[in-house]
C-alpha positions in Angstrom: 0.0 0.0 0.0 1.6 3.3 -1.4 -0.6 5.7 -2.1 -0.5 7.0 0.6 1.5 7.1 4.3 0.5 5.7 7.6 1.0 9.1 8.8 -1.2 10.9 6.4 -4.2 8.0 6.9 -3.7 8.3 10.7 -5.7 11.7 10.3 -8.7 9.7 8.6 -11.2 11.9 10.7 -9.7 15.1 9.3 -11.1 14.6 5.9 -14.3 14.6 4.7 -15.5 11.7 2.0 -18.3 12.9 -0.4 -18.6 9.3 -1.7 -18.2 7.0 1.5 -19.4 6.7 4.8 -16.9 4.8 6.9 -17.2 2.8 10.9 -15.1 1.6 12.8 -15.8 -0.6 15.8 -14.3 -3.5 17.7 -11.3 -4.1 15.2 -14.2 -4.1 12.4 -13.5 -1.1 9.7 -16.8 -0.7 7.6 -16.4 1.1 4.0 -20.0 1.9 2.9 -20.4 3.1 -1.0 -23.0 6.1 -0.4 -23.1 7.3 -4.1 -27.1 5.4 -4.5 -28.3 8.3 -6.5 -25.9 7.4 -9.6 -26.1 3.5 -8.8 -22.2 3.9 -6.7 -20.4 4.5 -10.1 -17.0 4.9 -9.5 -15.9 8.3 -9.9 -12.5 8.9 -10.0 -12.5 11.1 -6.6 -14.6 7.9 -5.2 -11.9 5.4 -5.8 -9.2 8.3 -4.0 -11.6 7.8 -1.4 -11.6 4.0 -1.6 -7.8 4.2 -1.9 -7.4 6.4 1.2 -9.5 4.0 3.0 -7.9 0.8 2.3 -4.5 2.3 3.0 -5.8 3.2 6.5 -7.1 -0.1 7.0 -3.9 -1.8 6.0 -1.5 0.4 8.1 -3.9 0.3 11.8 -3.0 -2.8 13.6 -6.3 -2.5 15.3 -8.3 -3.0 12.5 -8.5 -6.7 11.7 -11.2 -7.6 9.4 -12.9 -4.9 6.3 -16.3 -5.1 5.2 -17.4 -3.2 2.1 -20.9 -2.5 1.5 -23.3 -0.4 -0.5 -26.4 1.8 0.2 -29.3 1.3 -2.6 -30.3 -1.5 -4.7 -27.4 -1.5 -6.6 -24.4 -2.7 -4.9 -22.1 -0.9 -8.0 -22.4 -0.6 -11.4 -19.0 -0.1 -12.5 -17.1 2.7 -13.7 -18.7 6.2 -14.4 -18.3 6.6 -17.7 -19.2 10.2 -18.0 -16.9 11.3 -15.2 -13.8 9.3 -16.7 -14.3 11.3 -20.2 -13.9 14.6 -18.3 -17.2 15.4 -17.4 -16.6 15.3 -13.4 -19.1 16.9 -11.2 -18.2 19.2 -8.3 -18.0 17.3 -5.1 -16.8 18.0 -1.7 -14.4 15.5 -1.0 -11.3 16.4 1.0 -9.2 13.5 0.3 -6.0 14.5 -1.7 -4.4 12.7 -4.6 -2.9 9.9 -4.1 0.8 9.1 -4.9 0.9 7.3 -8.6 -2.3 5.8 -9.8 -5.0 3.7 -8.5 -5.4 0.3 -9.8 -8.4 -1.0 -7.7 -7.8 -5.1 -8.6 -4.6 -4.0 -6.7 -5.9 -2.7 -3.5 -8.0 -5.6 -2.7 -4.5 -7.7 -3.5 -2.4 -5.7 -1.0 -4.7 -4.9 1.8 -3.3 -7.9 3.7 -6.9 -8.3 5.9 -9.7 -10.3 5.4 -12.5 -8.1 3.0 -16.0 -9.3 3.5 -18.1 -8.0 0.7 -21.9 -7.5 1.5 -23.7 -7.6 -1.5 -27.6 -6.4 -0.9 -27.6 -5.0 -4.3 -27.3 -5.6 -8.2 -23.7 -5.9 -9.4 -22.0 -5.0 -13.2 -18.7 -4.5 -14.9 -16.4 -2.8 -12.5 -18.2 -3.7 -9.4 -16.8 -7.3 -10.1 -13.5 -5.5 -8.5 -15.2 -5.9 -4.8 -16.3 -9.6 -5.3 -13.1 -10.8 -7.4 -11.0 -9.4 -4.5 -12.7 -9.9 -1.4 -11.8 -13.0 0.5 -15.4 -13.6 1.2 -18.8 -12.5 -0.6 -21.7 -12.5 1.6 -24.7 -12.3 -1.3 -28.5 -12.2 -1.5 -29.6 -14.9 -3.5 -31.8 -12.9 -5.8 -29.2 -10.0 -7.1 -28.5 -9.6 -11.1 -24.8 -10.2 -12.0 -23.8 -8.7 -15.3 -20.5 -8.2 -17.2 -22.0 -6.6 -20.4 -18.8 -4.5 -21.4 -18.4 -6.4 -24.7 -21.8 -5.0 -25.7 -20.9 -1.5 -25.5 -17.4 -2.4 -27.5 -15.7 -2.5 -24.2 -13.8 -5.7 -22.6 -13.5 -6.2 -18.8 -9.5 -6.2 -18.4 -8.7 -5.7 -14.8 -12.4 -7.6 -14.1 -11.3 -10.3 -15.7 -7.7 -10.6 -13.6 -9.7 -10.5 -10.5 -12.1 -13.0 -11.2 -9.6 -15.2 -12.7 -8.2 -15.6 -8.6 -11.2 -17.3 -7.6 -13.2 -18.3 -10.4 -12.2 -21.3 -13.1 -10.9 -20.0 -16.2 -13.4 -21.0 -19.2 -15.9 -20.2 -17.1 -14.5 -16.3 -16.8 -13.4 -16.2 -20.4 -17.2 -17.2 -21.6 -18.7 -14.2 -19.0 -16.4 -12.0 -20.3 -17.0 -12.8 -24.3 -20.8 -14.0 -23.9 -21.9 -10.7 -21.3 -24.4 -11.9 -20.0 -26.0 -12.2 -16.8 -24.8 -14.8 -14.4 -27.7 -16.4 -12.0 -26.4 -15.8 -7.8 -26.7 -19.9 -7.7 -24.2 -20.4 -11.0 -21.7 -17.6 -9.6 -21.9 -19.6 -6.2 -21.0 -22.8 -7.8 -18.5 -21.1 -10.0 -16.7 -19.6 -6.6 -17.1 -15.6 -6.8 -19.9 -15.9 -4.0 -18.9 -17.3 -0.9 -22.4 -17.6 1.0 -25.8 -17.2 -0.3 -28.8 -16.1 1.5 -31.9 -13.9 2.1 -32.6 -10.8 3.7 -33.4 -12.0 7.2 -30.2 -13.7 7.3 -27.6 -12.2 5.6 -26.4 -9.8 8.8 -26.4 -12.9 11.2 -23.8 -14.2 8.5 -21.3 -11.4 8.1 -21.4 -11.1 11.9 -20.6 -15.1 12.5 -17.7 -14.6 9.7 -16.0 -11.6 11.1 -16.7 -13.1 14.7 -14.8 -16.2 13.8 -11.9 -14.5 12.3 -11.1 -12.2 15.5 -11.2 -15.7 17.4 -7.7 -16.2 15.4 -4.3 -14.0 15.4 -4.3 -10.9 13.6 -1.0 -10.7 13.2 -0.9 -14.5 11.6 -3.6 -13.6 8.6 -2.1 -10.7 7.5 1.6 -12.3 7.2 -0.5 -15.3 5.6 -2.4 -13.3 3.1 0.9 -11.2 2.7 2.2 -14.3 1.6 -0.8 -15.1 -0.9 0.1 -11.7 -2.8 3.6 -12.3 -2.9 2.7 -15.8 -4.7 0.0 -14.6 -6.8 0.3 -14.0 -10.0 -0.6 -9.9 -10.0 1.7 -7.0 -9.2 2.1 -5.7 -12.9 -0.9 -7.1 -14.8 -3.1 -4.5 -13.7 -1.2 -1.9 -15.6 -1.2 -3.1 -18.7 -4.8 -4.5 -18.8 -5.7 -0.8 -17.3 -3.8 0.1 -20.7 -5.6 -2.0 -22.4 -8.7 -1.5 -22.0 -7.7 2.4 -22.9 -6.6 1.3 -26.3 -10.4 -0.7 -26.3 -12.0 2.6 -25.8 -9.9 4.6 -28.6 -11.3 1.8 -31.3 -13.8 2.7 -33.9 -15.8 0.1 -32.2 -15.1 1.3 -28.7 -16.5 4.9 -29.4 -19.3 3.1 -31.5 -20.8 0.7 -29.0 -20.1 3.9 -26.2 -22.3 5.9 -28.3 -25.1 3.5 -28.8 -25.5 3.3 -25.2 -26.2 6.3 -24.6 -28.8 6.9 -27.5 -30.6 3.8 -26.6 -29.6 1.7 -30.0 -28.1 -1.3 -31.2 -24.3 -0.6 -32.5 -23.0 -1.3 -35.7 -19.6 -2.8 -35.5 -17.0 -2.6 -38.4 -14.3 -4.6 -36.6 -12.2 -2.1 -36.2 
């Protein structure tokens, strides 16, 4: 975690997050997506946030376990388009820019804590960062998974790497060249959800997981999942497919299927 100091996360109170609510109780820190009213697109300023956040959470020995959760029925639908071509709106975030850039599939790979993800809401494209890299997914059982980015001329690069940790490879190769919508039950099987259940149950579940974990030395799983990183393949491959999926965008196709989308047609590819 580099992006920024234990000293400069020590003063998490100081600054003010426009895009995340944050807790932090009994060695438990909570990261809450609270952008509902645009589905908790990632903005660029929301993933300085999310950044800022999971540096703090690596570099505080008291906090042992991270849950990520989302307010509204969408859990997060990926990346905010509009705000990534330049058309960022004004926000009130105090959280400064981090050193070097943010590669999210690497945040979840260096945070060296266990990462429950509580999913309550609908999940696509990008949002696949918080389930590929979590080491558990707590999910309703009636939530719509999609990884569509092929129908807007699009390919899910940095998706794909995290998914490929925990998910069998044909299996992530067809979702990302098929994008389609994957049933909860099928992504259970398949490995990307760890638990399944409904409403009434699904806070009784996150609480058992997180209450088993403290029963255990902190210090012992983070050197462990220290240990997974440094054995997995991942430190540079989120670079290039972040370059990747740049050149995707430039293509005549790219632009094309970006364009349909937002005037509500079928695209025309050329192939090119």
């Amino acid at each position: 975690m580099n992006h920024y100091t234990k000293e400069q996360t020590a003063k998490l109170k100081d600054f003010h997050f426009a895009f995340l609510e944050l807790e932090e109780a009994e060695h438990v820190f909570t990261i809450r997506l609270a952008r509902e009213r645009k589905k908790n697109a990632l903005h660029p300023q929301m993933i300085n946030e999310l950044a800022f956040a999971m540096n703090y959470a690596h570099h505080q020995k008291d906090v042992w376990v991270i849950v990520i959760e989302a307010k509204g029925n969408v859990f997060c639908a990926g990346a905010d388009l509009k705000a990534f071509a330049g058309f960022i709106e004004e926000n009130d975030s105090t959280v400064p820019a981090p050193e070097g850039e943010v590669l999210i599939g690497e945040l979840f790979n260096k945070i060296h804590k266990p990462t429950i993800s509580k999913v309550e809401g609908d999940v696509y494209a990008g949002g696949f960062f918080f389930l590929g890299g979590s080491t558990y997914v707590v999910a309703l059982d009636n939530l719509k998974l999609g990884l569509l980015e092929v129908k807007r001329g699009l390919y899910p690069f940095q998706v794909m790497a995290s998914l490929l940790r925990v998910m069998p490879q044909r299996k992530v190769i067809d979702w990302c060249i098929r994008g389609y919508m994957m049933p909860c039950q099928q992504a259970h099987e398949y490995g990307l959800l760890t638990h399944l259940c409904n409403a009434d149950e699904i806070d009784d579940v996150v609480t058992g997981i997180i209450n088993e974990l403290k029963q255990n030395s902190p210090s012992a799983i983070r050197f462990g999942l220290e240990a997974y990183d440094k054995i997995s393949p991942s430190a540079s491959e989120h670079k290039y497919l972040y370059d990747m999926l740049q050149k995707t965008i430039s293509t005549k196709d790219g632009v094309e299927g970006l364009t349909a989308f937002r005037e509500k047609r079928p695209p025309v590819w050329t192939g090119e």
